[in-house]
C-alpha positions as CSV (number, residue, x, y, z in Angstrom):
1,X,17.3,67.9,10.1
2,X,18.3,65.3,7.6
3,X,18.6,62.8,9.8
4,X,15.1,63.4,10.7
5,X,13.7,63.5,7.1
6,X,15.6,60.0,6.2
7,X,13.7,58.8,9.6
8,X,10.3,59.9,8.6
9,X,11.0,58.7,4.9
10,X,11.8,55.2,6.5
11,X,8.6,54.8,8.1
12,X,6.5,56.2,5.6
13,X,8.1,53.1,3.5
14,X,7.1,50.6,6.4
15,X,3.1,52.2,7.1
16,X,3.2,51.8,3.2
17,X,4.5,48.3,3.1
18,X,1.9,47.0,5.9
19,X,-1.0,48.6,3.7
20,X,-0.3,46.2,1.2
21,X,-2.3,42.7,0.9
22,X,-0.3,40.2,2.3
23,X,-1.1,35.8,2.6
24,X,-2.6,34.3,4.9
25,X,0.6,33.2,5.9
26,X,3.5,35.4,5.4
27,X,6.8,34.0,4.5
28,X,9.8,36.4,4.9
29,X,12.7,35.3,2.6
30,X,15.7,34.6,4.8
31,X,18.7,37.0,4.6
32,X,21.9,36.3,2.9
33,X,24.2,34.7,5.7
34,X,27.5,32.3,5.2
35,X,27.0,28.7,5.8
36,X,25.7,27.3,9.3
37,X,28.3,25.5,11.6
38,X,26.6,23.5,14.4
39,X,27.5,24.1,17.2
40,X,25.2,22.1,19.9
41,X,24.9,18.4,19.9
42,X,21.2,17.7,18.8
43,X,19.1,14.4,17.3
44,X,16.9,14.9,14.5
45,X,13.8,15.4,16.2
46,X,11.5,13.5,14.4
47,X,13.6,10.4,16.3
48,X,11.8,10.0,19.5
49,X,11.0,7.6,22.2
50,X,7.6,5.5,20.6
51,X,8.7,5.9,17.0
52,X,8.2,2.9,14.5
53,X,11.6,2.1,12.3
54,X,11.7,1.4,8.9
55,X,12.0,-2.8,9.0
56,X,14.3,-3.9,5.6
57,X,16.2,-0.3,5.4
58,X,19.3,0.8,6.9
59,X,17.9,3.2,9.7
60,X,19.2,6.6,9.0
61,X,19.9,8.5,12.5
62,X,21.2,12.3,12.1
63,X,21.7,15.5,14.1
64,X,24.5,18.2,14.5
65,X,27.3,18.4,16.9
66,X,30.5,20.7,17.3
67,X,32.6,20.1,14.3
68,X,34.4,16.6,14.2
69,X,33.1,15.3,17.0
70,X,32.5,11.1,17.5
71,X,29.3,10.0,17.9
72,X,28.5,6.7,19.2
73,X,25.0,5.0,18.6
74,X,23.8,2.0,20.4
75,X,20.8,-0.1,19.0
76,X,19.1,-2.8,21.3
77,X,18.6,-4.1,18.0
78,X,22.0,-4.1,16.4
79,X,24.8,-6.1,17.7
80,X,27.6,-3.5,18.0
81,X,27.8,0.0,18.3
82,X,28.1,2.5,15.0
83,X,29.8,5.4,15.1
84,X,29.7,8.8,13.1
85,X,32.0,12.0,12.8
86,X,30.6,15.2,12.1
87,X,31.6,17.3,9.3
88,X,33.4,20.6,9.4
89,X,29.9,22.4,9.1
90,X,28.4,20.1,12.9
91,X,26.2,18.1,10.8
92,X,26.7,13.9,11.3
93,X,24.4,11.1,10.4
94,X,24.8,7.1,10.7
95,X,23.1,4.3,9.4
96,X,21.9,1.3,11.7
97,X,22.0,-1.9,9.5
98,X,18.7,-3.2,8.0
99,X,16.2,-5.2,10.4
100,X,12.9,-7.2,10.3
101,X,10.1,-6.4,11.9
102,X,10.2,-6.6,15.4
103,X,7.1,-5.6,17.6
104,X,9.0,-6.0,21.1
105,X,10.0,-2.6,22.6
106,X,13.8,-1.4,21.5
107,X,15.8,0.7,22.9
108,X,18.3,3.7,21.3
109,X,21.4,5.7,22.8
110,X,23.2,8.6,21.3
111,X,25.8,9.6,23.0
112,X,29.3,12.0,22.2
113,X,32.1,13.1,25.0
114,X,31.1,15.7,26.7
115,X,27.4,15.7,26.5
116,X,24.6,13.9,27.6
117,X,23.2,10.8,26.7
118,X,20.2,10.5,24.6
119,X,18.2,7.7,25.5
120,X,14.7,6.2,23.5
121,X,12.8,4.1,24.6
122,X,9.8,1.6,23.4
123,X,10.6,2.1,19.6
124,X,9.1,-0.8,17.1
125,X,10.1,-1.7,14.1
126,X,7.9,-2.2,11.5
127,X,6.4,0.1,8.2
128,X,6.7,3.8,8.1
129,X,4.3,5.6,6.0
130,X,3.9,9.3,5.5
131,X,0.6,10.5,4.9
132,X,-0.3,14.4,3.6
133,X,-2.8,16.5,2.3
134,X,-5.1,18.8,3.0
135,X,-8.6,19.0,5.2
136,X,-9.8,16.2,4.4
137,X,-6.6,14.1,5.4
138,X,-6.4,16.5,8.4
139,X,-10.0,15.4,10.0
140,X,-9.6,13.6,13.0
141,X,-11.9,10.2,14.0
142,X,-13.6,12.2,16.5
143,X,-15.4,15.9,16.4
144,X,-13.8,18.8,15.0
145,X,-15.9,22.3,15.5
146,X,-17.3,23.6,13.6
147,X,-16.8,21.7,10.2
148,X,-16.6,18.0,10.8
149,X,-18.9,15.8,13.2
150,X,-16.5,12.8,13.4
151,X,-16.3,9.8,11.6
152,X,-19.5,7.5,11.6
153,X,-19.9,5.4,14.6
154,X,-16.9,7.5,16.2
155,X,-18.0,7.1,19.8
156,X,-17.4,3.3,18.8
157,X,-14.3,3.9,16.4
158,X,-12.4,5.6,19.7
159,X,-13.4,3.1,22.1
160,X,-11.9,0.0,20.3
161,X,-9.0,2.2,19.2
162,X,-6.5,0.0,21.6
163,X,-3.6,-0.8,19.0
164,X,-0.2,-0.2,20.7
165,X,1.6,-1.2,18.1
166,X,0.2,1.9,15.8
167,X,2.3,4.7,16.2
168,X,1.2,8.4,15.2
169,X,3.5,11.8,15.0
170,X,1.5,14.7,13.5
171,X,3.4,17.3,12.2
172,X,2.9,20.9,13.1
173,X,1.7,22.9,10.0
174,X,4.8,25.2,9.3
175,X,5.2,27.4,6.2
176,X,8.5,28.0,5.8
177,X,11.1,30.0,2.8
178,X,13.5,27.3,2.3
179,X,13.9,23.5,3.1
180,X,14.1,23.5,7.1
181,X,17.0,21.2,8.2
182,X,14.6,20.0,11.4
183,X,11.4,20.7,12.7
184,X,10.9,23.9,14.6
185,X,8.1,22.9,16.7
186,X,8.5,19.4,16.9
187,X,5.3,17.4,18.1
188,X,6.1,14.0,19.8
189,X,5.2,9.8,18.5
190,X,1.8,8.8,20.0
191,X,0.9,5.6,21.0
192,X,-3.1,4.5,19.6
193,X,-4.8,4.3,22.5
194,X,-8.5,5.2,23.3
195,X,-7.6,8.3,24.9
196,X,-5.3,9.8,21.8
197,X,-7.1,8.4,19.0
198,X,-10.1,10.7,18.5
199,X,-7.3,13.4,17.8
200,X,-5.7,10.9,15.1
201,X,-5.8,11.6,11.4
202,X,-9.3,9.4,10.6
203,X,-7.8,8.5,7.2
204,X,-4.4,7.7,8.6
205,X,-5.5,5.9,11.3
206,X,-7.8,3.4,9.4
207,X,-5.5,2.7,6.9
208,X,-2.8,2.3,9.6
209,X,-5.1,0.0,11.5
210,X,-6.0,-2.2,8.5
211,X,-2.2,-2.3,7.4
212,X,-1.4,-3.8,11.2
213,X,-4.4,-6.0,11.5
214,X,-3.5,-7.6,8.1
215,X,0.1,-7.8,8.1
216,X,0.5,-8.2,11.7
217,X,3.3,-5.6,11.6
218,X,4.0,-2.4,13.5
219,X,2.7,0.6,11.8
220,X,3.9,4.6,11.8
221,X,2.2,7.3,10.4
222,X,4.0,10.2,9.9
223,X,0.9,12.7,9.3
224,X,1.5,16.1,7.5
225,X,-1.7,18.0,6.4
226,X,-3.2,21.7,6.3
227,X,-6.5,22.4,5.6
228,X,-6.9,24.6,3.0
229,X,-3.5,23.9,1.0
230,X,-2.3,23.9,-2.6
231,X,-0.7,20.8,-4.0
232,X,2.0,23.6,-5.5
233,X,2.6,24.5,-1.6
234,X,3.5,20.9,-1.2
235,X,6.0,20.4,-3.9
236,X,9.7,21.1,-3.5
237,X,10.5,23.8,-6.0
238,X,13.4,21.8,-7.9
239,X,10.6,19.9,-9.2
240,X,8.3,22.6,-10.0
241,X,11.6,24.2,-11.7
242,X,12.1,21.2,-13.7
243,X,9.2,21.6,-15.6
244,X,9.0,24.5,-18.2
245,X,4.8,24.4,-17.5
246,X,5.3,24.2,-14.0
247,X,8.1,26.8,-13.3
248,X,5.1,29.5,-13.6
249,X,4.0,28.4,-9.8
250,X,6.6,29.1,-8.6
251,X,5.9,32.1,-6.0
252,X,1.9,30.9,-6.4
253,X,-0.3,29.8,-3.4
254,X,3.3,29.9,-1.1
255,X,4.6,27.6,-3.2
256,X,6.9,24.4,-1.9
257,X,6.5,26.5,1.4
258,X,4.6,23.3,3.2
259,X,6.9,20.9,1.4
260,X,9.9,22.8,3.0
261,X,8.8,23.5,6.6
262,X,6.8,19.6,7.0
263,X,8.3,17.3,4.5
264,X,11.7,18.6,4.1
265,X,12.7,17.5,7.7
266,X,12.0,14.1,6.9
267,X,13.7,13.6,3.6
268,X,16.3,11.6,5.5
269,X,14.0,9.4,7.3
270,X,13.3,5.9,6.0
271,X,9.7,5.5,5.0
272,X,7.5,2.7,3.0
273,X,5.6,4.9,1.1
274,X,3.3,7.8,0.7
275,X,-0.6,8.2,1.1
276,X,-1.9,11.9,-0.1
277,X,-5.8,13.4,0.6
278,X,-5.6,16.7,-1.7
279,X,-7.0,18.5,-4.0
280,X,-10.3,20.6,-3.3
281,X,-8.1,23.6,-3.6
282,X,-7.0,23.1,-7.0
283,X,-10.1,22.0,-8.2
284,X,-10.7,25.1,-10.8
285,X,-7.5,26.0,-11.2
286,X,-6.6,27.1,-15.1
287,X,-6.1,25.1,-16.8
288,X,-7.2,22.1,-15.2
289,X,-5.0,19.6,-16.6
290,X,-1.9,21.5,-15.1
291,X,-3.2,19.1,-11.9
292,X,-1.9,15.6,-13.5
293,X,1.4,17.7,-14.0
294,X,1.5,19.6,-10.8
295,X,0.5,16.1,-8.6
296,X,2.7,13.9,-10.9
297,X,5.8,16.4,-10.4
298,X,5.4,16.4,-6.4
299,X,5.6,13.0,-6.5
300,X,8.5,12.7,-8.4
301,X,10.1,15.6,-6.6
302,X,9.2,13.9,-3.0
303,X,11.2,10.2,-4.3
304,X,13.7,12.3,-5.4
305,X,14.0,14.1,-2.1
306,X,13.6,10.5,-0.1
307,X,16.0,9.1,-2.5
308,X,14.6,5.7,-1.8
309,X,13.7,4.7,-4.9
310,X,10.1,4.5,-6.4
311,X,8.2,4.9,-2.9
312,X,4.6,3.8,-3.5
313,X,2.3,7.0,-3.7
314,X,-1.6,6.2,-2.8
315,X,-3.8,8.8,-3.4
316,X,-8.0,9.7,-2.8
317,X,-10.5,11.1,-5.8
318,X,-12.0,13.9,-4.0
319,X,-15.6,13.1,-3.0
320,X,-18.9,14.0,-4.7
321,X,-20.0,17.8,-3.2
322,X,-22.3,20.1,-4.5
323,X,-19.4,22.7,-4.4
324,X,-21.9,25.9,-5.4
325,X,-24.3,24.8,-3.3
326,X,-27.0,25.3,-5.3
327,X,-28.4,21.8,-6.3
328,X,-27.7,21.7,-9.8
329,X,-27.0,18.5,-11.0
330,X,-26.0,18.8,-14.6
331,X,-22.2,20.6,-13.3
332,X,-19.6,18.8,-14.3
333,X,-16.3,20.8,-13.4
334,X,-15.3,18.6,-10.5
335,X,-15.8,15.3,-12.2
336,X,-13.7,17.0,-15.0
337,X,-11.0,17.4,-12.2
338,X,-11.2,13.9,-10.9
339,X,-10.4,12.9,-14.3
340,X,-7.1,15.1,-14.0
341,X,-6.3,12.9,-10.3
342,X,-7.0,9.4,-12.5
343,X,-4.7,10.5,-15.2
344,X,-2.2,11.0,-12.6
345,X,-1.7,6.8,-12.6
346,X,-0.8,6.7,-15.9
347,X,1.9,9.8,-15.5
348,X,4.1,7.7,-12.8
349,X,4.8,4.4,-12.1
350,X,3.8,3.0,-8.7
351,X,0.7,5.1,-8.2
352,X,-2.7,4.0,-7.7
353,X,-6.1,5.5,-6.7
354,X,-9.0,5.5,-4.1
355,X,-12.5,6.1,-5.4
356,X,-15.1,7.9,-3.2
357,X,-17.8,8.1,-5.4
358,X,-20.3,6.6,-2.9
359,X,-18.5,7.8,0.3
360,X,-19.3,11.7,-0.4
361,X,-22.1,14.1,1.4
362,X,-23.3,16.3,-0.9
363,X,-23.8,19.0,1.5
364,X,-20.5,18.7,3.2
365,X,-17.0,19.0,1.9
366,X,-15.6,16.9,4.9
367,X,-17.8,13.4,4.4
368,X,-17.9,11.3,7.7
369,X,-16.6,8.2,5.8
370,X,-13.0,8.0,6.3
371,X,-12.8,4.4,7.5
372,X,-13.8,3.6,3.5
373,X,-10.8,6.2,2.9
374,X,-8.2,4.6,4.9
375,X,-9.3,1.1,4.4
376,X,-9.4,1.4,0.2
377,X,-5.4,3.1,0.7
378,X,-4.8,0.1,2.7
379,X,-5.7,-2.2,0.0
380,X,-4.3,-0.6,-2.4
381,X,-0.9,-1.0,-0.3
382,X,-1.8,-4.5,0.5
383,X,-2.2,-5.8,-3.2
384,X,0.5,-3.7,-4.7
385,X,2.9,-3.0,-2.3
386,X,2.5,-6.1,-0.5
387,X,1.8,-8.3,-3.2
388,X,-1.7,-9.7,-1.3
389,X,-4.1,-11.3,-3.0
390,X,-6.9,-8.7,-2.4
391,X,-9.0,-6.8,-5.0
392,X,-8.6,-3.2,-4.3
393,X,-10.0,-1.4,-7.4
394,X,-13.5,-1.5,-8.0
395,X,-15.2,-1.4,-11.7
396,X,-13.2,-0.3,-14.5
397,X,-14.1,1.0,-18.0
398,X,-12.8,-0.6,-20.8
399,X,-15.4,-0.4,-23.6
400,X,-18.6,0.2,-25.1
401,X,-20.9,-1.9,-27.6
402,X,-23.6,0.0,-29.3
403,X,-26.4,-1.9,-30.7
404,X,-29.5,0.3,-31.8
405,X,-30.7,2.4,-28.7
406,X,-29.4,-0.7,-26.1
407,X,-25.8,0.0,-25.5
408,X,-23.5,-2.7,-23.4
409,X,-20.6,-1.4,-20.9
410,X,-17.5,-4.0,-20.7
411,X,-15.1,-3.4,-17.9
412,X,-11.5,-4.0,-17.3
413,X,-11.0,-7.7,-16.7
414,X,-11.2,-9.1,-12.9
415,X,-12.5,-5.4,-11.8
416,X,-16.1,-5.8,-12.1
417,X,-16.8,-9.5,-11.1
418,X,-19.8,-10.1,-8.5
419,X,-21.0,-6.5,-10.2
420,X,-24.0,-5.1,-7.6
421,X,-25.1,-2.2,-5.8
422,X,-25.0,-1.2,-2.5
423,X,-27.5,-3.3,-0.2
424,X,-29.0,-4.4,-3.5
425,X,-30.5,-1.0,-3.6
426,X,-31.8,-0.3,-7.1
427,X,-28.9,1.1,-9.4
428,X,-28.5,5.0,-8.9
429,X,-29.3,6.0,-12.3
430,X,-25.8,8.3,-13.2
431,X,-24.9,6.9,-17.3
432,X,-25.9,9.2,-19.7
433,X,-25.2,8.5,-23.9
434,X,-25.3,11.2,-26.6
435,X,-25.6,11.1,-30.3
436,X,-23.6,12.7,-32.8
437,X,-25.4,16.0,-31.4
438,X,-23.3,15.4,-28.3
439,X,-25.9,16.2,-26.1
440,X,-26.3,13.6,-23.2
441,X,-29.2,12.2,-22.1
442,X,-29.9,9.9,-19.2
443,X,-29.9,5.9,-20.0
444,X,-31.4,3.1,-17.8
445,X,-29.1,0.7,-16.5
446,X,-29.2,-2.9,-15.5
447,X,-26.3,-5.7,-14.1
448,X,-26.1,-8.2,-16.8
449,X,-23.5,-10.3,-15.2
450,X,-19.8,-8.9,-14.9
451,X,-21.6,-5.8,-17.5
452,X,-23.7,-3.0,-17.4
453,X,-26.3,-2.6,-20.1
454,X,-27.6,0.8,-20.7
455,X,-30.9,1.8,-22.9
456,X,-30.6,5.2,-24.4
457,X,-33.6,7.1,-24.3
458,X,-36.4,8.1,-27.2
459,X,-34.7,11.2,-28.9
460,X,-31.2,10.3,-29.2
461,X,-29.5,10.1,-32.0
462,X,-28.7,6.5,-33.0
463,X,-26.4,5.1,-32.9
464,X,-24.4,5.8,-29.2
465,X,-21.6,7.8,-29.7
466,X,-20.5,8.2,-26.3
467,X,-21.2,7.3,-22.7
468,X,-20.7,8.9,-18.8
469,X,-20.9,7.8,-15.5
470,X,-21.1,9.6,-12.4
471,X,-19.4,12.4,-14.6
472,X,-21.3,15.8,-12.4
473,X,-20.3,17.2,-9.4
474,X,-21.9,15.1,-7.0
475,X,-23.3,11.7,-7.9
476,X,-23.7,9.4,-4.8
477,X,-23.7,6.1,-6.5
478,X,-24.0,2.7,-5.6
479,X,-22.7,0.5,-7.8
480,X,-20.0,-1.8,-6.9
481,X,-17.5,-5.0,-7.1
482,X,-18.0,-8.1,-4.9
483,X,-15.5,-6.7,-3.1
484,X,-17.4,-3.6,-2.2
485,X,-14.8,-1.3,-4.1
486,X,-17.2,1.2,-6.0
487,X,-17.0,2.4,-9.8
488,X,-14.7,4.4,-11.3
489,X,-16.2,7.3,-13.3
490,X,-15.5,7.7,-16.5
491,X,-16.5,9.3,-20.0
492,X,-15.3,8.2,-23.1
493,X,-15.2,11.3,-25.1
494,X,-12.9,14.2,-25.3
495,X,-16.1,16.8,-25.5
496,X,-16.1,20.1,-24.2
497,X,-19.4,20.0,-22.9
């Protein structure tokens, strides 16, 4: 009888336990259990037949094996054999001396007694860059029902996608409890071709395409992206931990979940850098300057994790969207979060920014115009990670001369030259001035050269106390460099309002 009672008791506690709200995607802590020893002879398997090496590193190659056992690796190109022993727990990894690039197929062998050979084949050597996010780094160059039509002209895009020396690996979206020592589904290095590319990141792919056609390089993009995610989900919790504002989000929004289950594998991998598409989740969290923390932490937890010094970290403004959907066009909660992503630059070193100002839909959160996405990353790479001589920032603000109701706009020198507007279309009015009532009305602006000079309106308070651009919700705008790199937004007061 009391063996029965202690049954029903037990499953009362379980009906209870599944009534409860739960995440989309649960996450079930793992049990207590003593340290792993490997036992099966395995290759990391993000180290595949296709895959594009890191050129100028040591090549890292790692797997687990049956405690101190030899392992023998063989490089087509290296010129002798390197050889590992694992450790007491089955874990081993070697390092293939640094290479240049090399876009002729290579070969790899991994081989211990006992066990069969692992051969690769057709591997490159070139730049490896790992690029995450969310949706909007997740849409592919073609069609994806029932939220995304493609990229413009992607019927075209796909067709001339023949680039064999672009390699893809998309990694599968895997929430996971603790930093996962390998992938669990693993998903396999693509070759661009016409057939695979419609299924390609669009904002990876362009900027992989612009990075190969430029440098003349191989190129590997290493895409990890969920639609829908946090940028706490992406950051590894030591460095959420190391921050006393941070260490509240941990156990938020599945935090460092994505970081461990599609980041975390790769940690050991050799990479060039880092582009990131995120932030339409976070855009009203409280309070909203947490953001410039939170992003500025995940990249200094991601380094960390890489331990390859200050990798290069690229990241996109989200676009203009009329988020509420209902047309008003005085909001300004989104632009007050894309000021949060541009403070991010100044938080860590090696950062830098793509603006979207006039690459947005208002009606759609997923804008067609990725190859402006990829391409502006690209640049941003090519002039500061490449040391190119290529603009890639468009205007930015530096100051402001009042002078009765006329008001003159200087910009950051070298950012604004050949200052124009798209098509020579007539300047989307989006500056506004304000008075020391600090209500903002809307100027009229004209190109004076490398300047913009505005004319406040009858009724404000003279003189100009402060000026906006673009700083609502979702101004399309069309002003830009002669390099066709749009304007930054900006405000240049602290106001509430």
């Amino acid at each position: 009888m009391k063996q029965r009672l202690f049954v029903c008791l037990v499953c009362l506690l379980i009906i209870a336990g599944c009534k409860k709200d739960s995440p989309t995607h649960t996450i079930v802590p793992p049990p207590t259990q003593p340290p792993v020893t490997y036992e099966v002879f395995s290759v990391a398997k993000v180290l595949q037949s296709n895959m594009v090496i890191q050129r100028d590193k040591p090549a890292k190659i790692w797997g687990t094996a049956k405690p101190t056992t030899v392992i023998t690796i063989n490089a087509s190109w290296n010129n002798a054999p390197i050889t590992a022993t694992s450790t007491a727990a089955g874990t081993w990894e070697a390092y293939i001396p640094a290479s240049p690039a090399n876009a002729l197929p290579q070969t790899l062998s991994i081989a211990t007694p006992g066990e069969k050979d692992v051969a690769y084949n057709n591997i490159l050597i070139g730049d490896v860059w790992v690029c995450a996010g969310q949706s909007n780094m997740n849409m592919p160059v073609g069609p994806l029902a029932p939220s995304f039509g493609g990229v413009e002209n992607y019927a075209a895009e796909i067709a001339a996608a023949n680039y064999p020396q672009i390699r893809s690996y998309t990694v599968k979206e895997d929430y996971e409890p603790a930093p996962a020592a390998d992938f669990s589904n693993p998903a396999s290095w693509v070759v661009c071709s016409p057939e695979n590319a419609g299924s390609l990141s669009a904002t990876a792919y362009f900027f992989a395409r612009k990075l190969h056609v430029d440098l003349q390089v191989p190129i590997g993009i290493i895409v990890s992206s969920v639609n829908g995610s946090w940028c706490e989900t992406w950051t590894n919790k030591a460095a959420l931990q190391n921050d006393p504002q941070l260490s509240g989000y941990i156990g938020q929004n599945q935090s460092s979940a994505l970081f461990n289950g599609m980041i975390a594998p790769i940690t050991k991998l050799s990479v060039k850098g880092f582009t990131w598409y995120q932030g339409e989740n976070n855009q009203k969290m409280a309070p909203l300057t947490d953001y410039t923390k939170l992003n500025a932490a995940l990249i200094k937890g991601w380094r960390a994790e890489f331990n390859q010094g200050e990798l290069p970290f690229y990241y996109v403004q989200i676009t203009p969207f009329d988020d509420d959907g209902g047309g008003n066009p005085t909001l300004n909660y989104l632009a007050k979060f894309r000021e949060t992503q541009a403070n991010v630059r100044t938080s860590v070193p090696a950062a830098g920014m793509v603006i979207t100002m006039d690459a947005g839909e208002v009606t759609n959160h997923h804008p067609k115009y990725k190859k402006q996405v990829g391409d502006r990353l690209a640049l941003l790479a090519l002039s500061n990670t490449y040391g190119k001589p290529v603009q890639s920032v468009g205007p930015q603000y530096a100051s402001f001369t009042p002078n009765g109701n006329s008001v003159t706009v200087n910009f950051t020198s070298g950012t604004a030259t050949g200052l124009n507007t798209i098509g020579n279309a007539p300047i989307n009015q989006f500056f506004f001035v304000a008075g020391a009532d600090q209500v903002f009305r809307k100027a009229t602006a004209t190109i004076s050269g490398d300047k913009i000079i505005l004319t406040a309106p009858n009724g404000t308070p003279l003189p100009v106390a402060a000026v906006r651009y673009a700083f609502t919700n979702f101004p399309i705008t069309n002003l830009q460099n002669a390099a066709g790199l749009p304007m930054e937004p900006f405000r240049t007061d602290s106001w509430a309002n």
